[in-house]
C-alpha positions as CSV (number, residue, x, y, z in Angstrom):
1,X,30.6,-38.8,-18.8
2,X,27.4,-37.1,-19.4
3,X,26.4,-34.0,-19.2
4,X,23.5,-32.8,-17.5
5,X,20.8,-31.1,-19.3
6,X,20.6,-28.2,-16.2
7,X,24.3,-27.3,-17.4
8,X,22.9,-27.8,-21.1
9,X,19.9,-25.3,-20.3
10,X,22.2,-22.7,-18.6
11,X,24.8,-22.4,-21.6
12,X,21.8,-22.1,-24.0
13,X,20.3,-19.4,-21.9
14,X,23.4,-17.8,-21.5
15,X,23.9,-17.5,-25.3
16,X,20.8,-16.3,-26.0
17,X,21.0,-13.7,-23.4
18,X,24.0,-12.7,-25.0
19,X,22.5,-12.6,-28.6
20,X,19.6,-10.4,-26.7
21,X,21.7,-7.5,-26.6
22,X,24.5,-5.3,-24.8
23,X,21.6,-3.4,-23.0
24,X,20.0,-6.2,-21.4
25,X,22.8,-7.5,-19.6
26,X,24.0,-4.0,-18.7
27,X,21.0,-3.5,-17.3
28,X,21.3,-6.8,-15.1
29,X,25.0,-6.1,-14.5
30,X,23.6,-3.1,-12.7
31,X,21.0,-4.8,-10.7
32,X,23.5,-7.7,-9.3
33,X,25.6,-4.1,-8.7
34,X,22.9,-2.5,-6.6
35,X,21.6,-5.4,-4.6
């Protein structure tokens, strides 16, 4: 099974959102919160 390079893509943007800082996805937390 292979994995596909979209899924790939997401965990590596996920982890560099994370390394970003607590802020940021605060912030973003909010938003999805608001909307």
């Amino acid at each position: 099974m292979r994995q596909r390079p979209s899924l790939k893509k997401f965990i590596f943007l996920t982890v560099i959102f994370h390394i970003a800082g607590g802020q940021f996805c605060f912030f973003s937390l909010l938003l999805l919160l608001c909307f």
